[in-house]
Biopython code that builds the backbone (N, CA, C, O; Angstrom):
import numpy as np
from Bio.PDB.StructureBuilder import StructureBuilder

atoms = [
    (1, "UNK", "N", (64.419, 61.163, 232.090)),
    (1, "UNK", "CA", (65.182, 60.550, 233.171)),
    (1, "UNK", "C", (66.662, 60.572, 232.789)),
    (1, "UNK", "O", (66.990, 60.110, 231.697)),
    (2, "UNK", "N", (67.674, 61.138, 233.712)),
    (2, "UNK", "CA", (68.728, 60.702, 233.284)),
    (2, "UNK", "C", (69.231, 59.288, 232.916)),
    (2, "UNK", "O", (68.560, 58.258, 232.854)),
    (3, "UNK", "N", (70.826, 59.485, 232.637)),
    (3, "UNK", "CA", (71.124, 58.037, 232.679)),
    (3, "UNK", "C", (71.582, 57.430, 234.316)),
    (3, "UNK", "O", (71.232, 56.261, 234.475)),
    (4, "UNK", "N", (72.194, 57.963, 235.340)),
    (4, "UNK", "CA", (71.962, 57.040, 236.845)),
    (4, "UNK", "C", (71.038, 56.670, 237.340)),
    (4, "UNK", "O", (71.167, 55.938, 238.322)),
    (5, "UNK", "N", (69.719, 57.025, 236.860)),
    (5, "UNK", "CA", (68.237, 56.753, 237.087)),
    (5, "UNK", "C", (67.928, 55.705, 236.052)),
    (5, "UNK", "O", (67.625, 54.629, 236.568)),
    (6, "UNK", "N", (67.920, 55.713, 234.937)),
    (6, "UNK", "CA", (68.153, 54.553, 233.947)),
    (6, "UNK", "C", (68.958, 53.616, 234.049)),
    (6, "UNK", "O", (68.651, 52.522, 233.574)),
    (7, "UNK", "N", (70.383, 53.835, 234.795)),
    (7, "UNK", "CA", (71.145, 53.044, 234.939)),
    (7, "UNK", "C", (70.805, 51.737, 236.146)),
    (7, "UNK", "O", (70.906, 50.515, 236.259)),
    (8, "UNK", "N", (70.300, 53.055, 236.987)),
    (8, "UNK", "CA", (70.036, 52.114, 238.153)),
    (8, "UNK", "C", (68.386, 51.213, 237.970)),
    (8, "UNK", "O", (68.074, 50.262, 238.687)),
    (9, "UNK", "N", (67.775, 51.609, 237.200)),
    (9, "UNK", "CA", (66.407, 50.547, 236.918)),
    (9, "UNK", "C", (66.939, 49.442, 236.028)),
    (9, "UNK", "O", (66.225, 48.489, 235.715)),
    (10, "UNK", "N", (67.649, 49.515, 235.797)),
    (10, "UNK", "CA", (68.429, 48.278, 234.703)),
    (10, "UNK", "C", (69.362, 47.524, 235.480)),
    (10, "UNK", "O", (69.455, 46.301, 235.384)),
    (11, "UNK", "N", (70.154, 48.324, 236.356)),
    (11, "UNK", "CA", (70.854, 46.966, 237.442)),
    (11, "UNK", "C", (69.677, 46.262, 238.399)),
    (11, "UNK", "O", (69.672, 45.050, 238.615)),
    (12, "UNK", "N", (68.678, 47.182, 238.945)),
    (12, "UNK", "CA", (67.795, 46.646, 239.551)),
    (12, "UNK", "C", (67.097, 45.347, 238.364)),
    (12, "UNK", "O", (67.268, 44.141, 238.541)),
    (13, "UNK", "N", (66.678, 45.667, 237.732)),
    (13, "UNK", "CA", (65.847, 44.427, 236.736)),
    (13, "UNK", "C", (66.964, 43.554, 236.598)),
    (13, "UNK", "O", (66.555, 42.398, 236.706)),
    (14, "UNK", "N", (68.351, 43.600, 236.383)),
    (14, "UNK", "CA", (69.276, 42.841, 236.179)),
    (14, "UNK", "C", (69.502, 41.643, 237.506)),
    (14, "UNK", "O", (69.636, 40.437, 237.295)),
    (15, "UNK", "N", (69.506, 42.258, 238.825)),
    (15, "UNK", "CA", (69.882, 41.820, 240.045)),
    (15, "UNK", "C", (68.539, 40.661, 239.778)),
    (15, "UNK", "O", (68.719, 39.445, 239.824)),
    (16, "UNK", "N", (67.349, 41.231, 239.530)),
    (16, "UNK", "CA", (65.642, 40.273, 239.961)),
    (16, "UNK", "C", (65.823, 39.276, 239.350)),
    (16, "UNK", "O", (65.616, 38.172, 239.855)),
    (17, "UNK", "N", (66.281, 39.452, 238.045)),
    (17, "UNK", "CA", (66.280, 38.659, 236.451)),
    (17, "UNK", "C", (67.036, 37.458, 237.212)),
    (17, "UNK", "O", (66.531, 36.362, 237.457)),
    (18, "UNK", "N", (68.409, 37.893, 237.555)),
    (18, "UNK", "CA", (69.408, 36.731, 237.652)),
    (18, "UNK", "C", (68.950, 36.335, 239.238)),
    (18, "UNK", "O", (69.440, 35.253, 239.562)),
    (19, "UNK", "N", (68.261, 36.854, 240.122)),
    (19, "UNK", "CA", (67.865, 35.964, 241.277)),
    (19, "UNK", "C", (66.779, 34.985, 240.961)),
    (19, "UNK", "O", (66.828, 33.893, 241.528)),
    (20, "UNK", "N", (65.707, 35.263, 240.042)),
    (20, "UNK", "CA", (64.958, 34.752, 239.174)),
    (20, "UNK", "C", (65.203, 33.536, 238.268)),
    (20, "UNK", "O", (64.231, 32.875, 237.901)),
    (21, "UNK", "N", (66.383, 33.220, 237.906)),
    (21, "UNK", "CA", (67.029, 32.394, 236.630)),
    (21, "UNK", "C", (67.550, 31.441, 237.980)),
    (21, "UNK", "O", (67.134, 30.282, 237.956)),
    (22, "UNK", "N", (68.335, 31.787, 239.035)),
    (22, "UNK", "CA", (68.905, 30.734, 239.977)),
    (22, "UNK", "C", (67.379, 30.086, 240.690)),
    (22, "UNK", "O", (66.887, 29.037, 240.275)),
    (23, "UNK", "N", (66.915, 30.700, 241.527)),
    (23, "UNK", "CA", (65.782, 30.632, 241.832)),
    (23, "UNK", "C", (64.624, 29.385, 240.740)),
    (23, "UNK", "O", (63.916, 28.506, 241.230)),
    (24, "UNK", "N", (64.704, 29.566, 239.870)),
    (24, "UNK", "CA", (64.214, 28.445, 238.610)),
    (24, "UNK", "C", (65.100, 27.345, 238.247)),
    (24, "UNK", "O", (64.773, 26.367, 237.576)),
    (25, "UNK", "N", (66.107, 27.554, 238.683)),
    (25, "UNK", "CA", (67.220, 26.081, 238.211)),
    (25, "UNK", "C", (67.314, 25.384, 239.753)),
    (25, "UNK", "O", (67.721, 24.239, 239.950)),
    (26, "UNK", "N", (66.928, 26.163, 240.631)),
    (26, "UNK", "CA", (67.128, 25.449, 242.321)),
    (26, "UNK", "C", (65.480, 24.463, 242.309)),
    (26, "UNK", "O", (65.368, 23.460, 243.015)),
    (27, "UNK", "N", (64.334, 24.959, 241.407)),
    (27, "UNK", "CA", (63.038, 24.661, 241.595)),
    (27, "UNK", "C", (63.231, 23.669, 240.699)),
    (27, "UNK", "O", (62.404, 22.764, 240.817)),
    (28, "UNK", "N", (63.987, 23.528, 239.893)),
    (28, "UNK", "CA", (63.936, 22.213, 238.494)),
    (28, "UNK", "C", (64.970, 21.493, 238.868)),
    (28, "UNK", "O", (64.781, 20.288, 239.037)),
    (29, "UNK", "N", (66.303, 22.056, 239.085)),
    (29, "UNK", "CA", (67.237, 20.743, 239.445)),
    (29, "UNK", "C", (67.473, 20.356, 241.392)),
    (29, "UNK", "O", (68.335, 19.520, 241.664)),
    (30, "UNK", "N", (66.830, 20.882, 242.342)),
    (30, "UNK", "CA", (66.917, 20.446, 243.568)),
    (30, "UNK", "C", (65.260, 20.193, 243.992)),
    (30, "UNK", "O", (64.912, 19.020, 244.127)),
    (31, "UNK", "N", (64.378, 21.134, 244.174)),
    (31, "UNK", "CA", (63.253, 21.188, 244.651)),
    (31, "UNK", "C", (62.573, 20.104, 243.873)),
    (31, "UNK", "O", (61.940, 19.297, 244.553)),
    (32, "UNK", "N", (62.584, 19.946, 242.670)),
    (32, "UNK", "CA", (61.497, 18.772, 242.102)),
    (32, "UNK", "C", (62.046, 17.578, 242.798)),
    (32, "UNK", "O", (61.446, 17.016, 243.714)),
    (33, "UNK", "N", (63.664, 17.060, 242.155)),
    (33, "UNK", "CA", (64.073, 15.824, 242.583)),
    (33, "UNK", "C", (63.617, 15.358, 243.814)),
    (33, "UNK", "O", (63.090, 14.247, 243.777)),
    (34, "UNK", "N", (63.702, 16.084, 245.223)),
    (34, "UNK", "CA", (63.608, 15.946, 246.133)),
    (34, "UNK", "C", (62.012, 15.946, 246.488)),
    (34, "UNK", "O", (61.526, 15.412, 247.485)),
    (35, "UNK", "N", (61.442, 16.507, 245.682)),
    (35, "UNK", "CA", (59.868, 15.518, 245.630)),
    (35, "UNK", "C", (59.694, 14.460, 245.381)),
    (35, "UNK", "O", (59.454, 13.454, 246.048)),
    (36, "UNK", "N", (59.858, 14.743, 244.002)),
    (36, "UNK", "CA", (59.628, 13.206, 243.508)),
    (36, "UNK", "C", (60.366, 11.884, 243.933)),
    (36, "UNK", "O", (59.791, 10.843, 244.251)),
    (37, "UNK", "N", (61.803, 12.091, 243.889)),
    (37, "UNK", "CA", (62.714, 11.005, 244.499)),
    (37, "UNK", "C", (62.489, 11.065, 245.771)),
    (37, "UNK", "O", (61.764, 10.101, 246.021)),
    (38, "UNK", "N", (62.705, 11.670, 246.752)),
    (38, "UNK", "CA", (63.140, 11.625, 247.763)),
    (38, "UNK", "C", (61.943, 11.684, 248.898)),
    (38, "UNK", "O", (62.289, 11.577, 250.074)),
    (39, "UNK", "N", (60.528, 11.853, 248.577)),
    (39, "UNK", "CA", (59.248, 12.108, 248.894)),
    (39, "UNK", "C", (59.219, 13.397, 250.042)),
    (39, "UNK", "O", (58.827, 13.286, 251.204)),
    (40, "UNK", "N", (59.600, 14.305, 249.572)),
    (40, "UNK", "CA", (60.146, 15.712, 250.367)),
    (40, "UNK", "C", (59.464, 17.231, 249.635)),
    (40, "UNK", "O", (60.023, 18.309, 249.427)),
    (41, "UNK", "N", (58.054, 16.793, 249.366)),
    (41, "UNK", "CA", (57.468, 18.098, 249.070)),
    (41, "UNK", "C", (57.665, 18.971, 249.335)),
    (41, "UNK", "O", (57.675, 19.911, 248.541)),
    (42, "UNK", "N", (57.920, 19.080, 250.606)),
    (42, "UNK", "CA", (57.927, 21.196, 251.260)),
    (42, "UNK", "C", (58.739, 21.454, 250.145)),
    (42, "UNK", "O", (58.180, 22.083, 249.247)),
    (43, "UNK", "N", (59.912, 21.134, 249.962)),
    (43, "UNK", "CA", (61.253, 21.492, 249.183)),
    (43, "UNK", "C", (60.494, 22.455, 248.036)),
    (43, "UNK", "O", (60.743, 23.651, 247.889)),
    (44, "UNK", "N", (59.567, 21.729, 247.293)),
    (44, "UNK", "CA", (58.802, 22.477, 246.072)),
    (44, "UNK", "C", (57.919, 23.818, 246.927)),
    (44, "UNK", "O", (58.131, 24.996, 246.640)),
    (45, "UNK", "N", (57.097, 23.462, 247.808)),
    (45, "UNK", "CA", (56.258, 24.300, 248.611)),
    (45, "UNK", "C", (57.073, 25.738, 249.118)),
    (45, "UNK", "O", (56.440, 26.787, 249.233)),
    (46, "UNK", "N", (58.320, 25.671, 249.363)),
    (46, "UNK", "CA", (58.818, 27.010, 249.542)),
    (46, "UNK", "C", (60.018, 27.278, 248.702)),
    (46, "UNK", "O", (60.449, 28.431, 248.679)),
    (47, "UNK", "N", (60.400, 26.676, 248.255)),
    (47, "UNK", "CA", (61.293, 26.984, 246.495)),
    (47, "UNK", "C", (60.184, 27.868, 245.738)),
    (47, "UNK", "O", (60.115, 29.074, 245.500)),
    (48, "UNK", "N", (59.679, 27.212, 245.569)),
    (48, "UNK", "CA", (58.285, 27.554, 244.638)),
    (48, "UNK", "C", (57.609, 28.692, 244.774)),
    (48, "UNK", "O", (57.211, 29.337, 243.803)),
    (49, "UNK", "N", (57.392, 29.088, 246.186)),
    (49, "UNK", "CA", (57.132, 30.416, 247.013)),
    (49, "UNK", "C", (58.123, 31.442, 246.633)),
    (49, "UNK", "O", (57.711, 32.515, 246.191)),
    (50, "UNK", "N", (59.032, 31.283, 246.725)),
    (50, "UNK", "CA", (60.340, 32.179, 246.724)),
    (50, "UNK", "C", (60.048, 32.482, 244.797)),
    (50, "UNK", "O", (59.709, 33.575, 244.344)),
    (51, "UNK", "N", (60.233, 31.514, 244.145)),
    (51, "UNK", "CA", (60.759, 31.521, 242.953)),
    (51, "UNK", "C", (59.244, 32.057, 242.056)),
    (51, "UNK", "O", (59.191, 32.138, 240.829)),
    (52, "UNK", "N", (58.115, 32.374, 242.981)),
    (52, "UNK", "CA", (56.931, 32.718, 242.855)),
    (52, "UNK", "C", (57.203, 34.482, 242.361)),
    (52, "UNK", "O", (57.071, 35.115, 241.313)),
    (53, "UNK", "N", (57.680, 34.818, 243.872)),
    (53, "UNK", "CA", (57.758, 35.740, 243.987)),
    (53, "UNK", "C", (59.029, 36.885, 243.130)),
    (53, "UNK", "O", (58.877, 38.082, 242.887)),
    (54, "UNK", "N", (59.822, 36.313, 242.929)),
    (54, "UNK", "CA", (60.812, 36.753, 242.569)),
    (54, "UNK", "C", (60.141, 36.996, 241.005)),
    (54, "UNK", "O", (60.268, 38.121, 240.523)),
    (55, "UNK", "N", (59.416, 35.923, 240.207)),
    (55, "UNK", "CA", (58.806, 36.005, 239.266)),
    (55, "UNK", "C", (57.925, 37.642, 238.968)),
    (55, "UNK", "O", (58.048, 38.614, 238.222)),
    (56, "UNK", "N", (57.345, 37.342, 239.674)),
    (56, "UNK", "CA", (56.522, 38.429, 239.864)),
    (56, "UNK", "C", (57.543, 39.891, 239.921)),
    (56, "UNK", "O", (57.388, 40.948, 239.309)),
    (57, "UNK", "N", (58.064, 39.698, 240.393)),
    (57, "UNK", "CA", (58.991, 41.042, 240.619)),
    (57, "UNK", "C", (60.094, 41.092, 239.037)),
    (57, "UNK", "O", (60.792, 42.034, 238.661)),
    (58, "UNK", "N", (59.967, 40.168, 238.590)),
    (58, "UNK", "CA", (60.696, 40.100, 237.466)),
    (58, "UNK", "C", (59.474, 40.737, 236.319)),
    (58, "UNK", "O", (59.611, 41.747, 235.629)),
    (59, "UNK", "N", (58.488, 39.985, 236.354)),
    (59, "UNK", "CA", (57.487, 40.815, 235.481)),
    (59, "UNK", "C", (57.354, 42.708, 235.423)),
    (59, "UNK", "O", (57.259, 43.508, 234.492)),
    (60, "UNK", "N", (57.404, 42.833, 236.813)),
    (60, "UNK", "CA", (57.338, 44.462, 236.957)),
    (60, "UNK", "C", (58.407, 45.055, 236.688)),
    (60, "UNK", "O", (58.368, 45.983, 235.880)),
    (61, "UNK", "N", (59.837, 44.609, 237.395)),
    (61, "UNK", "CA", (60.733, 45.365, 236.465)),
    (61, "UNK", "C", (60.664, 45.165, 235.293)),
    (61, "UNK", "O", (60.893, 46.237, 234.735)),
    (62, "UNK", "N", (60.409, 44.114, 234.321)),
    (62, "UNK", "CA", (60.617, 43.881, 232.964)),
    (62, "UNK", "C", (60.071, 45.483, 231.947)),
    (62, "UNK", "O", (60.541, 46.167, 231.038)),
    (63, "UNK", "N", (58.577, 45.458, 232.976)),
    (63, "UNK", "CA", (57.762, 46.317, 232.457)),
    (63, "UNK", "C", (58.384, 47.976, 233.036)),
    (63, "UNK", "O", (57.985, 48.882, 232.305)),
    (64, "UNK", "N", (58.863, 48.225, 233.670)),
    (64, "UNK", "CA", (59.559, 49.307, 234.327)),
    (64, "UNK", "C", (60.626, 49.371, 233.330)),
    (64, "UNK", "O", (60.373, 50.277, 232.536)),
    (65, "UNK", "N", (61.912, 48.662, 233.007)),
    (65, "UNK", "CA", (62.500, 48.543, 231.969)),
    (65, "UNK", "C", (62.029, 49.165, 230.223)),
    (65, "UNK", "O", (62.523, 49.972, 229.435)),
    (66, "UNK", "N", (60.844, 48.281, 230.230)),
    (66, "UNK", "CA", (60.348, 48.330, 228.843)),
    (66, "UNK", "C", (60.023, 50.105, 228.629)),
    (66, "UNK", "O", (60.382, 50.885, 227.747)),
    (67, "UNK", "N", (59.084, 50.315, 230.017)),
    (67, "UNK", "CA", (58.609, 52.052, 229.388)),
    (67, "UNK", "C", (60.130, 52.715, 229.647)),
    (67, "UNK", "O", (60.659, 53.208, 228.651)),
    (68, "UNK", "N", (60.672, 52.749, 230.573)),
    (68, "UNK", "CA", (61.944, 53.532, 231.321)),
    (68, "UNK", "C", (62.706, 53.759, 229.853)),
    (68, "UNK", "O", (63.021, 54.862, 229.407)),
    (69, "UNK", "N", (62.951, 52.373, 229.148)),
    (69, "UNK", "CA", (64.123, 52.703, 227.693)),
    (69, "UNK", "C", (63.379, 52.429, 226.530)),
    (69, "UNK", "O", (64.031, 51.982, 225.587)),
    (70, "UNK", "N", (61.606, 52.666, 226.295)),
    (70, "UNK", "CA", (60.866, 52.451, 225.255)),
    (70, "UNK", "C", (61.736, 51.341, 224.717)),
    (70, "UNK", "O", (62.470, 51.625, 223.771)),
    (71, "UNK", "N", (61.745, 50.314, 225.119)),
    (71, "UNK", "CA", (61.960, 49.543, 224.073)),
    (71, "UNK", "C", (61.014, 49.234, 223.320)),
    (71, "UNK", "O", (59.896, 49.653, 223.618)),
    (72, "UNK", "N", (61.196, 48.380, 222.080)),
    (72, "UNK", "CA", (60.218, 47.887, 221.387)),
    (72, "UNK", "C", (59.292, 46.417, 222.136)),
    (72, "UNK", "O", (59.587, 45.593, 223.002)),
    (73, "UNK", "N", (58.227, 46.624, 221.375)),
    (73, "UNK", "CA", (57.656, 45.371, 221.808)),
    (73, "UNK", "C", (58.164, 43.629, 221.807)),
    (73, "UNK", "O", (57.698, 42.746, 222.527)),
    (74, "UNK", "N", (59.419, 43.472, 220.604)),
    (74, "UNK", "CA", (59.741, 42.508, 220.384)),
    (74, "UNK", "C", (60.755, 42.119, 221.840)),
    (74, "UNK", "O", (60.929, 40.988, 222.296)),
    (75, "UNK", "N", (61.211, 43.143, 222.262)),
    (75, "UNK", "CA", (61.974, 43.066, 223.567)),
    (75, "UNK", "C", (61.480, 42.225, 224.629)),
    (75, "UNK", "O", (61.905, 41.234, 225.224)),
    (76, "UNK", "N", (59.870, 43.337, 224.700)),
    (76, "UNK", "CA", (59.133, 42.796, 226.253)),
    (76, "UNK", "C", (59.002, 40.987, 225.578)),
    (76, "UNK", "O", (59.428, 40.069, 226.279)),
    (77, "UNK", "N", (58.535, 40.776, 224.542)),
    (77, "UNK", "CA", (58.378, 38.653, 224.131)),
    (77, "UNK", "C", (59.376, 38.407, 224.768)),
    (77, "UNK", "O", (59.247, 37.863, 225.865)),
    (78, "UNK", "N", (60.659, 38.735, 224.270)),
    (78, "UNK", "CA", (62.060, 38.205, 224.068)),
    (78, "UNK", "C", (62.358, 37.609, 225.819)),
    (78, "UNK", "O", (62.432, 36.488, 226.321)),
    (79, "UNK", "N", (62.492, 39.303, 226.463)),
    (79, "UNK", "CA", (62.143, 39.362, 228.092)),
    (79, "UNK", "C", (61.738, 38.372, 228.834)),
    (79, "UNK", "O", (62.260, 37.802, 229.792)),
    (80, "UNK", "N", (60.501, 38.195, 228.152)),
    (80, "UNK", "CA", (59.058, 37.500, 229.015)),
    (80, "UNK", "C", (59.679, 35.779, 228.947)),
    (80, "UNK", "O", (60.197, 35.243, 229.927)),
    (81, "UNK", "N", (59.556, 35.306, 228.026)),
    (81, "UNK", "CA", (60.518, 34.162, 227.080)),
    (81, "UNK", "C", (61.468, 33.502, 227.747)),
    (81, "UNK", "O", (61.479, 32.273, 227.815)),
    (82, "UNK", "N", (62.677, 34.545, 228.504)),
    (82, "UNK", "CA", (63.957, 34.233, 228.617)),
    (82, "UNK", "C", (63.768, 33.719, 230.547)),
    (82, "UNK", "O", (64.519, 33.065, 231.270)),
    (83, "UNK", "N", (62.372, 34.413, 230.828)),
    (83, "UNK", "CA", (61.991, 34.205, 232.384)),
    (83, "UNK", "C", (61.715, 32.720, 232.216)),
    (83, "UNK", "O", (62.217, 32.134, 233.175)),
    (84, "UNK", "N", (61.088, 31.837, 231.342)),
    (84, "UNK", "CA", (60.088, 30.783, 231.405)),
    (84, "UNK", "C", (61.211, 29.555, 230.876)),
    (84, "UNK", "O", (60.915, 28.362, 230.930)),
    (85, "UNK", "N", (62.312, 29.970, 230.449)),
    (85, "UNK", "CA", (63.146, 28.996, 229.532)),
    (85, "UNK", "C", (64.429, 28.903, 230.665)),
    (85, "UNK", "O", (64.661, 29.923, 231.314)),
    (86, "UNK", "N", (65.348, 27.553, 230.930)),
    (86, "UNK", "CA", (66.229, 27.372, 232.088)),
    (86, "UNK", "C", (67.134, 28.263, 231.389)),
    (86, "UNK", "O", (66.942, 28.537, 230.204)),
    (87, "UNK", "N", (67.897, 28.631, 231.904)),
    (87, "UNK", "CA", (69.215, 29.961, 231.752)),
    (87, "UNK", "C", (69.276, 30.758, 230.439)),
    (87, "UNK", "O", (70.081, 30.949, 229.528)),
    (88, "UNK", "N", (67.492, 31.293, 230.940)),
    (88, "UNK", "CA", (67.268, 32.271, 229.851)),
    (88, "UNK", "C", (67.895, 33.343, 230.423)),
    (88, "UNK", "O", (68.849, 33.814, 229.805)),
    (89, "UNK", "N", (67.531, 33.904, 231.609)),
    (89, "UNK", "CA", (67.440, 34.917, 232.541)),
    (89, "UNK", "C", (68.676, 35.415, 232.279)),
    (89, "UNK", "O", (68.703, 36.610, 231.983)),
    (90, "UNK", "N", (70.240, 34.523, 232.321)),
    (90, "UNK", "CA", (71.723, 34.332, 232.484)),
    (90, "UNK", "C", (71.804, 35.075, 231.118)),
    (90, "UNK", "O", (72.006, 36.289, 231.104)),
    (91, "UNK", "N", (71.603, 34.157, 229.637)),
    (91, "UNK", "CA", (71.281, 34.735, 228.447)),
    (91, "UNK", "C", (70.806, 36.324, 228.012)),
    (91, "UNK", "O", (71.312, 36.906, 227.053)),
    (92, "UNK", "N", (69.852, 36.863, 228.798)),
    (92, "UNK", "CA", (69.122, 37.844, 228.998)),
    (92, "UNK", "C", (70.102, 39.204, 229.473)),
    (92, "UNK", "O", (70.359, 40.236, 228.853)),
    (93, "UNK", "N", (70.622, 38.633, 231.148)),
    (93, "UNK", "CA", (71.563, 39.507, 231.554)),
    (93, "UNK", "C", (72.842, 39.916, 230.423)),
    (93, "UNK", "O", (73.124, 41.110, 230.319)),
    (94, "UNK", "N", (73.303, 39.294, 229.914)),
    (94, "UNK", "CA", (74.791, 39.481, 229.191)),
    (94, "UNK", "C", (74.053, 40.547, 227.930)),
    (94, "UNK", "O", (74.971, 41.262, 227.528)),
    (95, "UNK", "N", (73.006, 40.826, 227.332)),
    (95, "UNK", "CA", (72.732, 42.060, 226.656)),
    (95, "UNK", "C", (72.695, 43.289, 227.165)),
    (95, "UNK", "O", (73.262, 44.316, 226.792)),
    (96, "UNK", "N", (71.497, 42.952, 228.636)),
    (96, "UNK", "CA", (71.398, 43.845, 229.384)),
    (96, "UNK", "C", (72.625, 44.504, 230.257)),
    (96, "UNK", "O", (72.424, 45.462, 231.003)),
    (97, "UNK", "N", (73.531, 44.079, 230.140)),
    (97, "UNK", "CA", (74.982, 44.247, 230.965)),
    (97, "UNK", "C", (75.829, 44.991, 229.684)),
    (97, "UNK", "O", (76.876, 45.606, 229.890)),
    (98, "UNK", "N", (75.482, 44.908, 228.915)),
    (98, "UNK", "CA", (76.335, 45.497, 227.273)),
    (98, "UNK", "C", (75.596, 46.667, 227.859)),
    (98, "UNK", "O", (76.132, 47.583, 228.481)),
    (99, "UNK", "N", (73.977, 46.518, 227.534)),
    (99, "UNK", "CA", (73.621, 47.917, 227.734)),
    (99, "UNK", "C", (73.623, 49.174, 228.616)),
    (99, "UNK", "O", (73.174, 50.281, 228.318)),
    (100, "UNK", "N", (74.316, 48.727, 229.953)),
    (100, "UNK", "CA", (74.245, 49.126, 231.069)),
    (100, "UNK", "C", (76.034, 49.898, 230.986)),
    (100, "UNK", "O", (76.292, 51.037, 231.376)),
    (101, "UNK", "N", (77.076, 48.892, 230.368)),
    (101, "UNK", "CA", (78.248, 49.607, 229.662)),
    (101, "UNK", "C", (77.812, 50.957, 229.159)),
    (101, "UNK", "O", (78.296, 52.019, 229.551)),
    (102, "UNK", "N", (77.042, 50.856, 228.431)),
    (102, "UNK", "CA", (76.996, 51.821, 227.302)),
    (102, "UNK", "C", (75.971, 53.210, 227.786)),
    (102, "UNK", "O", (75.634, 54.247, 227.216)),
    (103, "UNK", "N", (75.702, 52.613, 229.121)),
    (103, "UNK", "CA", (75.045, 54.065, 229.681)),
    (103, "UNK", "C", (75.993, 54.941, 230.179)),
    (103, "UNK", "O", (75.650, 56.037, 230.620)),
]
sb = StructureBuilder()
sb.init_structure("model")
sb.init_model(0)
sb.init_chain("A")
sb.init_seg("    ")
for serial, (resi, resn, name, xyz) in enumerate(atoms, 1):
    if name == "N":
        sb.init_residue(resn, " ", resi, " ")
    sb.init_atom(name, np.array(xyz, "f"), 0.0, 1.0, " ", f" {name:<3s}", serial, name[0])
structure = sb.get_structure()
């Protein structure tokens, strides 16, 4: 694969990652409160949906990523890790953005 084909599966995983990381801080710092405090479930019910999905799409690029630039396996943990932890995703991007320089 060249590199604009590489380049561009890495802004794509980059764009999911960081809709993914907001998407998880809107579900922990707005959507819960407003359950629990405010007795306003839906808020979680379609945050949650959204931030479902975006997940999911973060898993597949991760893995599109991983074969596309063989990374090593310690990557895909690191990856996987940075989805599940609050402003991992943010953390995550600023390597992946070095690497995307350097294509």
């Amino acid at each position: 694969m060249n590199n604009e084909g590489l380049k561009k599966i890495l802004n794509r995983f980059r764009m999911i990652a960081l809709a993914e990381g907001v998407s998880f801080l809107i579900l922990l710092g707005i959507a819960m409160p407003l359950k629990y405090f405010a007795n306003f479930p839906q808020a979680v019910k379609y945050v949650g949906w959204a931030h479902g999905v975006l997940f999911v799409a973060f898993i597949y690029f991760m893995f599109e990523v991983f074969t596309a630039f063989k990374k090593p396996f310690l990557w895909l943990i690191k990856a996987f890790a940075a989805s599940l932890l609050p402003f991992g995703t943010f953390i995550l991007d600023k390597e992946l953005k070095k690497e995307a320089i350097s294509l």
